[in-house]
Structures are given as structure tokens and as C-alpha cells.
C-alpha positions in Angstrom: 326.0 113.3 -15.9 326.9 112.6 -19.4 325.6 109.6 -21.8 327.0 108.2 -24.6 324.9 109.3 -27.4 325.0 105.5 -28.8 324.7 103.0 -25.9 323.5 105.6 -23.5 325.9 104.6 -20.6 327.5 107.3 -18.1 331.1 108.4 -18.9 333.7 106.7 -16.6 336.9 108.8 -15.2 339.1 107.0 -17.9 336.8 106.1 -20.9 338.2 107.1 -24.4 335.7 109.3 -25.8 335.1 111.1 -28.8 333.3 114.6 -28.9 331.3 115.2 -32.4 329.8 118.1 -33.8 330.6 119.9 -31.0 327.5 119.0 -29.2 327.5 114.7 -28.9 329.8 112.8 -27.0 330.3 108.9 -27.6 332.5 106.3 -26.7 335.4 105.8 -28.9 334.5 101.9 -29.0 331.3 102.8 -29.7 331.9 104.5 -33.3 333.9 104.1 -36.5 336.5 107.3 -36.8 337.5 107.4 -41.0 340.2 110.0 -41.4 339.1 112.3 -43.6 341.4 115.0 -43.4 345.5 115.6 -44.1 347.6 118.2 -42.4 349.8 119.5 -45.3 353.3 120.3 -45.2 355.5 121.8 -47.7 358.1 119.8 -48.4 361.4 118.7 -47.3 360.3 117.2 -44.3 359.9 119.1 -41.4 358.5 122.2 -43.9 356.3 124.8 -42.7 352.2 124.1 -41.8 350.8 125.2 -44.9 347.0 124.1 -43.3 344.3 121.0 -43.7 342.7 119.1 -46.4 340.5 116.7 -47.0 340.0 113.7 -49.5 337.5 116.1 -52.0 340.1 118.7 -52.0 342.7 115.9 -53.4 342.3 115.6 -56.8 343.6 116.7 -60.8 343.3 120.1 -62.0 340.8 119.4 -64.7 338.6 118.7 -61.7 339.5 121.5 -59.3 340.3 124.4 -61.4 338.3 126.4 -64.6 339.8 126.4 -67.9 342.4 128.7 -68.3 343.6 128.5 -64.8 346.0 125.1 -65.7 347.8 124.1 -68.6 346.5 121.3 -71.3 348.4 118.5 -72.2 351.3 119.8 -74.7 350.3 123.1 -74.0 353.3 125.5 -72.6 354.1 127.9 -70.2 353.4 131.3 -71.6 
């Protein structure tokens, strides 16, 4: 039968459990979940699935992208 991987107790029919790694399971009370990742939308609401992301992948072009692949401040369109 299987354990929780943190208090080491048998699963019950109805326990809320939370499957890791795709090896461990644990009980959801057992754990701290942190959402980490967005689904992302297109916008208006109700746009098409355009896939996930996650809190590293949110952040300003200076950070994300090489030079030459963004605008500078001031800078226009070409």
C-alpha cells in the first residue's frame, strides 16, 4: 500500500493527495503547494491558450532578451 512520503501513514479512500515529481506521493495537509506557474491567455478574456509560465519567465526585456532584440528607451521603431 502506499505511504505518505512525509508522515509515512497509508493513503485512505478519500485523502487529498498530492503526487510530486512523478514518483512521491504525500498528503496535501502534509505539504506547502506555492504556485509557481501561470496559464497564459491572449487577451480579451476568453482568448486562445497561448501555453504556461512561470515566475522566472516574468520579467523586463533588458533581463530576458540580448541587445538588439528590444528597443532602448527613446529609441524608435525602425
Amino acid at each position: 500500500m502506499k505511504k505518505c512520503e512525509s508522515c509515512g501513514e497509508i493513503f485512505k479512500k478519500f485523502d487529498n493527495i498530492v503526487f510530486v515529481n512523478e514518483q512521491d506521493y504525500f498528503h496535501k495537509s502534509c505539504v506547502v503547494l506555492v504556485p509557481v506557474e501561470y496559464a497564459v491567455f491572449a487577451k480579451p478574456k476568453g482568448g486562445d491558450f497561448l501555453g504556461m509560465c512561470s515566475d522566472d519567465d516574468l520579467d523586463c526585456p533588458l533581463l530576458m532578451l540580448e541587445e538588439g532584440e528590444y528597443l532602448k528607451e527613446g529609441e524608435d521603431k525602425e
